[in-house]
C-alpha positions in Angstrom: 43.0 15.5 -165.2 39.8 14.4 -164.7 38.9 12.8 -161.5 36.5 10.3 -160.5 33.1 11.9 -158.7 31.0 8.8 -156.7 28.1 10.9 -156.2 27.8 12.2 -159.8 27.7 8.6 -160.7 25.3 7.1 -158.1 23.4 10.0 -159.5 23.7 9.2 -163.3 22.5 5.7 -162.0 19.6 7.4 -160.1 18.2 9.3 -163.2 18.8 6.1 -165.8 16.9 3.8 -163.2 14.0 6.3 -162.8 13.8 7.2 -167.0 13.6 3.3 -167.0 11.5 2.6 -164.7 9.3 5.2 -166.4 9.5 4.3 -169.7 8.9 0.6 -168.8 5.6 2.0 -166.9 3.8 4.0 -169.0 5.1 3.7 -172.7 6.6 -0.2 -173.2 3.2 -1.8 -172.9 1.3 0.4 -175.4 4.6 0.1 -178.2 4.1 -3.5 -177.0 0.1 -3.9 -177.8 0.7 -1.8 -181.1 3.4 -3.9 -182.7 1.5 -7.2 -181.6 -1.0 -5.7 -183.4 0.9 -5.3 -186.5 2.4 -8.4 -186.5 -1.4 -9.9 -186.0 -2.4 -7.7 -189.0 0.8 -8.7 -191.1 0.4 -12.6 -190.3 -3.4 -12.4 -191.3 -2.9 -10.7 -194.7 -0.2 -13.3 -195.1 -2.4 -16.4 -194.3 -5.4 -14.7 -196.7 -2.7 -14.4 -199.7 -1.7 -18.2 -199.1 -5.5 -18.8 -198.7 -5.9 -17.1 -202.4 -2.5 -18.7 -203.8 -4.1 -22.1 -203.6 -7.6 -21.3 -205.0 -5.5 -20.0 -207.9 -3.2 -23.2 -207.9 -6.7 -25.5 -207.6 -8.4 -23.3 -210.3 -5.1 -23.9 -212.8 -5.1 -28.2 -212.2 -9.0 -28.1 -212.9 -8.3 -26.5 -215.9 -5.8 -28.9 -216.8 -7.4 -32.1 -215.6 -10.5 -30.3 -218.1 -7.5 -30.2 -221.1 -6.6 -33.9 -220.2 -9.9 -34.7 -220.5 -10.6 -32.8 -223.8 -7.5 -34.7 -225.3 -8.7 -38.1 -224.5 -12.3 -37.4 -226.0 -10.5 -36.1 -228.8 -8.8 -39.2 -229.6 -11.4 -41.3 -228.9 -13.7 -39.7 -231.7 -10.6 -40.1 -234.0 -10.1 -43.6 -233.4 -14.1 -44.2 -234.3 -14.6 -41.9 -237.3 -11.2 -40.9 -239.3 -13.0 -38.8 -241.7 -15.0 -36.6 -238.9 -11.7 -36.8 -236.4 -9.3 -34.2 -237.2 -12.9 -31.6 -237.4 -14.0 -32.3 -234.3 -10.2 -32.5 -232.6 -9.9 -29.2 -233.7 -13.5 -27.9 -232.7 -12.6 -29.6 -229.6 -9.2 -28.2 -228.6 -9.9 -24.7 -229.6 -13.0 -25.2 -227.4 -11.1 -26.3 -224.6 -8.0 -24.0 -224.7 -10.6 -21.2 -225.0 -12.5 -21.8 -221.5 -9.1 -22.5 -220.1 -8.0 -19.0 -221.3 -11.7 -17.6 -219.4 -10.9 -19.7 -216.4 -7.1 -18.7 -215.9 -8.2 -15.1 -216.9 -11.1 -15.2 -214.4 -9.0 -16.4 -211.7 -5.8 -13.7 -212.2 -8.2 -11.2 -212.1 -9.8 -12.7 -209.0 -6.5 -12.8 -207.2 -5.5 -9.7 -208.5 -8.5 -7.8 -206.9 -8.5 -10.0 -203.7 -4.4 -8.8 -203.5 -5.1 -5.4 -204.1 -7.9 -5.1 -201.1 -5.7 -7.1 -199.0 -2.7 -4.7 -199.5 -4.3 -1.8 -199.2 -6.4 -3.0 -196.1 -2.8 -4.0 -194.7 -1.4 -0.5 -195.9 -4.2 1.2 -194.1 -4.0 -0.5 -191.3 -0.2 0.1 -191.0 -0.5 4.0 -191.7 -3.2 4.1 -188.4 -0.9 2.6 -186.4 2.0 4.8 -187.9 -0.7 7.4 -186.6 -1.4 6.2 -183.5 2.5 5.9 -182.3 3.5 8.9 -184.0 1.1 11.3 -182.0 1.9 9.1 -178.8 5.7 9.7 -179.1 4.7 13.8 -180.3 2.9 14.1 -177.2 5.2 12.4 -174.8 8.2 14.8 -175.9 6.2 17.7 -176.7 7.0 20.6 -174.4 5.6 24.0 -173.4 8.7 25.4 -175.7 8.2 23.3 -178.3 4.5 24.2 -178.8 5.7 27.6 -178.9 7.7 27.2 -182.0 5.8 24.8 -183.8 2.6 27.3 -183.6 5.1 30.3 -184.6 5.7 28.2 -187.6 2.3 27.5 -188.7 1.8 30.9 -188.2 3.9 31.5 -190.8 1.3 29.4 -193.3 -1.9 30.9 -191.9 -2.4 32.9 -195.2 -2.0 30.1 -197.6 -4.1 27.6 -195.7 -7.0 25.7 -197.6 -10.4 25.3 -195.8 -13.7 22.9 -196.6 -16.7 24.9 -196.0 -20.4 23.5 -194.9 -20.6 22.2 -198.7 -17.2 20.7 -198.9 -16.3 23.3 -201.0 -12.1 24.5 -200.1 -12.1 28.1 -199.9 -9.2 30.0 -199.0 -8.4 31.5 -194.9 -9.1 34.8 -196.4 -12.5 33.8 -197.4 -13.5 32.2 -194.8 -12.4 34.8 -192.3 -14.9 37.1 -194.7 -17.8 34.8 -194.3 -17.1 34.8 -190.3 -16.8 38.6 -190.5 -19.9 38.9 -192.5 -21.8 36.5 -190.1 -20.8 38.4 -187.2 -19.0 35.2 -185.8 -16.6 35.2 -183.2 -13.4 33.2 -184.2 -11.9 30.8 -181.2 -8.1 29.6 -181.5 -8.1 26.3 -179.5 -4.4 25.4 -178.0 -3.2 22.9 -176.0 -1.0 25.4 -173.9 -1.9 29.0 -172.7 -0.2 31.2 -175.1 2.0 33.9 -174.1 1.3 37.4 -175.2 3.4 37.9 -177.9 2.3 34.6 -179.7 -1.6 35.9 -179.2 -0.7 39.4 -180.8 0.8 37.3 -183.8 -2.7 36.0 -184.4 -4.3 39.0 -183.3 -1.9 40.9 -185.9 -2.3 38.3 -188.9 -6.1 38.1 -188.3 -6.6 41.8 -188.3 -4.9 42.6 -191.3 -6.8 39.6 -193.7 -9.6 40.6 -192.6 -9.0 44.6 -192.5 -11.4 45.2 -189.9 -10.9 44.4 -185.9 -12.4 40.9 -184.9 -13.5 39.4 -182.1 -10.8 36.7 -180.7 -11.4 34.4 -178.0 -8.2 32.2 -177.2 -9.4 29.0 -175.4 -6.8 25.9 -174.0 -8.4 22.6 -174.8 -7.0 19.0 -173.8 -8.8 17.7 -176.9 -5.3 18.4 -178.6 -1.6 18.1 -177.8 0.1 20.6 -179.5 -0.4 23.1 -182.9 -3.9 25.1 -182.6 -7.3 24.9 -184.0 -9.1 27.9 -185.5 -12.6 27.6 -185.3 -14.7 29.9 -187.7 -18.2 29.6 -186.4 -19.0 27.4 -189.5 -15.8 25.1 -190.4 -12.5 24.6 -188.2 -8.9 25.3 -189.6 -6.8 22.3 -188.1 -3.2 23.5 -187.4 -3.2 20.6 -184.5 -0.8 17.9 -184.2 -3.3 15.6 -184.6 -4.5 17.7 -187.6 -1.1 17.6 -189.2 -0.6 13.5 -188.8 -3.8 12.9 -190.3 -3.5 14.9 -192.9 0.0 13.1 -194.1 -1.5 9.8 -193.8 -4.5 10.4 -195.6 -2.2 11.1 -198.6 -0.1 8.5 -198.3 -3.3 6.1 -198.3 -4.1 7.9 -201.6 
């Protein structure tokens, strides 16, 4: 039967109050500023697409105050001269119907381009805020644990990894790990943590056997990232960060 505990429930209050009280404190007002944002970013696109709506809508009664026009002119010559008339009607509607055609062309394609760099200034600016909160809310429930597996998994895609050397050329970690050998450089694995001994033997064990020859490791904790590692070549960094990883995902959604 279960029975009623007061002081595990004044306590249950305790911890809500204080979770509150933190969340309220240090997270609500930058989710706040970064949806006003949004919204800010959302309304202006809105306001330039009603902006370009009505240039278009503008462009499209000139043209037909410019057909009205035509039309009258038309009939006027026919009225004066019914030999010449139905000649120059025609020389004068084709005329017309033609620069109509440019204008209305002209314009769809203006407000096609001015709707395309309006979107994807308002899709870029969404996937930097996407960014931004998602490396917030990483590091907030990121955990000494949790760094712990996530590096143990990216471990697990060291020797596949893609690198841009000095040129901008992508070489392979293998290659790279050559060129550092050849150079003489020593090879620094930045963390956010201090890595226990088992985790630095996985490097040291990977490492070692790419490059078939001992190198020389230096294991360094940086607060320049929250979780993940970086491995720095002497030449070009492999970015196995948090930071590293988000980035990379929106910079090929903004493809």
């Amino acid at each position: 039967m279960l029975q009623f505990n007061l002081m595990t429930f004044l306590g249950f209050i305790l911890n809500f109050a204080i979770l509150f009280f933190v969340f309220k404190k240090f997270f609500y007002q930058s989710f706040k500023r970064i949806i006003d944002e949004r919204e800010n970013a959302i309304q202006s696109a809105y306001e330039k697409n009603k902006s370009l709506t009505r240039e278009a809508n503008d462009k499209i009664e000139q043209a037909t105050k410019q057909i009205q026009e035509a039309e009258k002119q038309a009939k006027k010559i026919i009225s004066d001269t019914n030999d010449l008339a139905e000649e120059i009607v025609n020389k004068a509607k084709q005329e017309s119907k033609k620069q109509v055609r440019e204008m209305i062309q002209t314009a769809e394609e203006e407000i096609k381009i001015s709707m395309e760099r309006s979107n994807q200034f308002l899709k870029i600016r969404a996937l930097n805020m996407a960014q931004t909160l998602s490396q917030e809310m990483i590091c907030s429930i990121m955990t000494y644990s949790m760094d712990c597996e996530f590096i143990k998994h990216l471990l697990l895609e060291l020797n596949h990894a893609e690198i841009l050397d000095t040129n901008g050329k992508s070489i392979s970690f293998q290659a790279a790990l050559k060129s550092a050998v050849e150079q003489k450089n020593e090879i620094t694995i930045l963390t956010a943590i201090e890595l226990p001994w088992e985790i630095k033997e996985e490097f040291r064990k990977i490492i070692y056997s790419s490059a078939e020859e001992p190198v020389e490791l230096r294991f360094t904790k940086s607060n320049t990232i929250s979780g993940g590692f970086k491995l720095n070549f002497g030449f070009t960094d492999l970015d196995f960060s948090v930071e590293g990883q988000v980035g990379s995902i929106v910079k090929q959604l903004s493809m």
